[in-house]
C-alpha positions as CSV (number, residue, x, y, z in Angstrom):
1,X,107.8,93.4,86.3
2,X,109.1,90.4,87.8
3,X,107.7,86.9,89.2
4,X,108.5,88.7,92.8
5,X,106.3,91.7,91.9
6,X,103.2,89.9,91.3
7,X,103.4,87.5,94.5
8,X,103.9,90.7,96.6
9,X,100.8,92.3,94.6
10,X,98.7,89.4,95.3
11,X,99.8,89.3,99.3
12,X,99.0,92.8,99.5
13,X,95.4,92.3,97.4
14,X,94.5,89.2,99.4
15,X,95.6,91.1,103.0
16,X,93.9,94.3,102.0
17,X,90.6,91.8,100.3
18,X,90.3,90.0,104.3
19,X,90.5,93.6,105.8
20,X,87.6,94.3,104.4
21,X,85.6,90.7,103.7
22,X,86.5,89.1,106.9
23,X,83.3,89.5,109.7
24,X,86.0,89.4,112.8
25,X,87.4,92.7,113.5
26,X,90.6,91.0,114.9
27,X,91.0,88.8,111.6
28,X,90.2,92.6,109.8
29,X,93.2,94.1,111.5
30,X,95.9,91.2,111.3
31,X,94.9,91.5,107.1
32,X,95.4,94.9,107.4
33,X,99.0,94.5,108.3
34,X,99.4,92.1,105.9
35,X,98.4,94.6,103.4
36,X,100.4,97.2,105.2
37,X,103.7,94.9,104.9
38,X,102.9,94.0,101.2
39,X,103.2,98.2,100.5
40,X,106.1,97.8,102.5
41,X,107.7,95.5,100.5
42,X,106.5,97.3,97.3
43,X,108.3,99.9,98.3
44,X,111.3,98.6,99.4
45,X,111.2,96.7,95.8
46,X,110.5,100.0,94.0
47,X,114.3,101.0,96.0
48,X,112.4,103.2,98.3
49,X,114.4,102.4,101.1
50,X,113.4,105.2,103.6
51,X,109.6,104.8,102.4
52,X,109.7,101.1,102.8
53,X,111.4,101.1,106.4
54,X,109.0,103.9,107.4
55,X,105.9,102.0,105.9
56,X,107.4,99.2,108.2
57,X,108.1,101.0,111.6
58,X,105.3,103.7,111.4
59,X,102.1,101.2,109.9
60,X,102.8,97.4,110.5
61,X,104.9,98.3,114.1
62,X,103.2,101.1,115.3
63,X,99.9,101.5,114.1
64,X,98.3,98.1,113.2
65,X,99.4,97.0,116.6
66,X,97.8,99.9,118.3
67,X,94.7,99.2,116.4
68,X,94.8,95.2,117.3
69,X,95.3,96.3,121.0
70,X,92.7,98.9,120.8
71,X,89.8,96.0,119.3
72,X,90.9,93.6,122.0
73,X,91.0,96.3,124.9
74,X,87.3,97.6,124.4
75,X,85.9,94.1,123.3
76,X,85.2,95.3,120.0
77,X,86.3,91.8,118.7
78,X,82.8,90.1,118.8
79,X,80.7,90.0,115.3
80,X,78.1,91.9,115.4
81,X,74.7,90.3,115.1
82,X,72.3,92.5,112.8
83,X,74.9,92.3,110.0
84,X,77.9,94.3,108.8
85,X,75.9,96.2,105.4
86,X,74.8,99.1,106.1
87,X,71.3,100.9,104.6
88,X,73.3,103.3,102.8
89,X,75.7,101.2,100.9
90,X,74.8,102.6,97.7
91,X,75.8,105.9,98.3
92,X,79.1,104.6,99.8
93,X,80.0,102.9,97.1
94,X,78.9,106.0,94.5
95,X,81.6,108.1,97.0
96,X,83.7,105.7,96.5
97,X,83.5,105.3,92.5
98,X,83.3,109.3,92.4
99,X,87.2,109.3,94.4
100,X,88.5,106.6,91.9
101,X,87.4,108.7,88.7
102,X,88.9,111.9,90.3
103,X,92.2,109.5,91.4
104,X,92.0,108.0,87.9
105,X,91.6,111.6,86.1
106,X,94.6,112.5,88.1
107,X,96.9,109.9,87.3
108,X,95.8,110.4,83.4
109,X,96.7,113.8,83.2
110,X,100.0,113.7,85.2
111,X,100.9,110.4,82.7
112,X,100.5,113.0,79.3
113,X,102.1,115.8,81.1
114,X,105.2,113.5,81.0
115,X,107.6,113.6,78.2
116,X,107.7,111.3,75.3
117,X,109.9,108.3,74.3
118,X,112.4,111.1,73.0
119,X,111.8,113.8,75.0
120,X,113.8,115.0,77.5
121,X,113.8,113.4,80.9
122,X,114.5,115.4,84.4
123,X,116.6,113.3,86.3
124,X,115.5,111.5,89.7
125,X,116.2,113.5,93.1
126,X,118.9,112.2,95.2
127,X,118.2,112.5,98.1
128,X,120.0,109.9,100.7
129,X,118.1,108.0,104.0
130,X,121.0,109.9,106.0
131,X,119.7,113.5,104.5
132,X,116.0,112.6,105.5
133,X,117.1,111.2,109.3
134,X,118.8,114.6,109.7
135,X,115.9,116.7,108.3
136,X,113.8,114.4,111.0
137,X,116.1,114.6,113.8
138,X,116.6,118.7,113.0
139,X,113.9,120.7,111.0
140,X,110.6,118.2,111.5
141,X,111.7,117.1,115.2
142,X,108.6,118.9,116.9
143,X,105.7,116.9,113.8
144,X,107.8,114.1,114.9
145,X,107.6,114.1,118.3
146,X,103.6,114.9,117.9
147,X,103.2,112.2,116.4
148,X,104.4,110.0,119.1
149,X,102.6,111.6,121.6
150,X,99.1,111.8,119.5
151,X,99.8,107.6,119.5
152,X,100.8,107.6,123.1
153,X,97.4,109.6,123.8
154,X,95.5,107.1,121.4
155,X,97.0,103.9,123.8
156,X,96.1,105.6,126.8
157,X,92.9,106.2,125.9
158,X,91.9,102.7,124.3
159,X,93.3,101.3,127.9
160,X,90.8,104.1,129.9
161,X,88.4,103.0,127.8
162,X,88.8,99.1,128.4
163,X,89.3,99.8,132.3
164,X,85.8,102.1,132.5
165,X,83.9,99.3,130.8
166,X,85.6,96.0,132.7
167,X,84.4,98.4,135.9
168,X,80.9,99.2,134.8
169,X,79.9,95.2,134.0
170,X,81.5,94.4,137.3
């Protein structure tokens, strides 16, 4: 763990913080690509190339922007005036401490399933970039291509959106 990996952890802690501290959705959703490229770059130091570059295309390019687009379209941007809390924090945040002891429980149990200092090690996959852009161009070309069309369809309907509202205020 190097100097570099803690000034990408704090980035991504302090982008993924704003996301959720900041009261201007717009300010929310340029931290959460901050946070997004901080995983990006986690990855990308962790010699994930493919899960970096992905991280990079798929969340910072494709869908942080469509979300930015999709607050400034609909005029979701204003803070709201009766407060961002609502009456039933407390059983949001007793979901949310019930999916970190089952995450946390998890991650436990698949740490002492692992062998030993002297056990015997399996060794890493290797598989190349160049084998998983065929498998996407070949095998998983129809998910792909549904995935750009479910974003398309998410676009086109944050622009319908912004066009029936401009025309009902007019």
């Amino acid at each position: 763990m190097g100097f570099v990996f803690y000034v990408i952890v704090a980035l991504t802690l302090a982008g993924a913080l704003a996301a959720v501290l900041l009261k201007n959705t717009v300010h929310c959703a340029l931290a959460l690509t901050v946070a997004f490229a901080g995983l990006a770059l986690q990855f990308l130091e962790l010699d994930a190339q493919f899960a970096g570059f992905a991280q990079i295309l798929v969340y910072v390019g494709a869908v942080a922007i469509l979300v930015v687009f999709a607050i400034l379209l609909t005029r979701g941007s204003e803070t709201p005036k009766d407060g961002v809390f609502s009456r039933t924090w407390l059983a949001g945040l007793a979901i949310a401490a019930a999916v970190f002891a089952v995450l946390g429980w998890a991650v436990l149990g698949s740490a002492q399933a692992l062998p030993g200092p002297g056990g015997a090690r399996t060794a890493p996959p290797t598989v190349t970039v160049l084998q998983i852009g065929n498998a996407l161009m070949s095998r998983y070309v129809l998910p792909l291509e549904i995935v750009a069309l479910l974003l398309t369809a998410a676009l086109i309907g944050a622009v319908m959106v912004a066009m029936h509202e401009k025309a009902g205020t007019q």
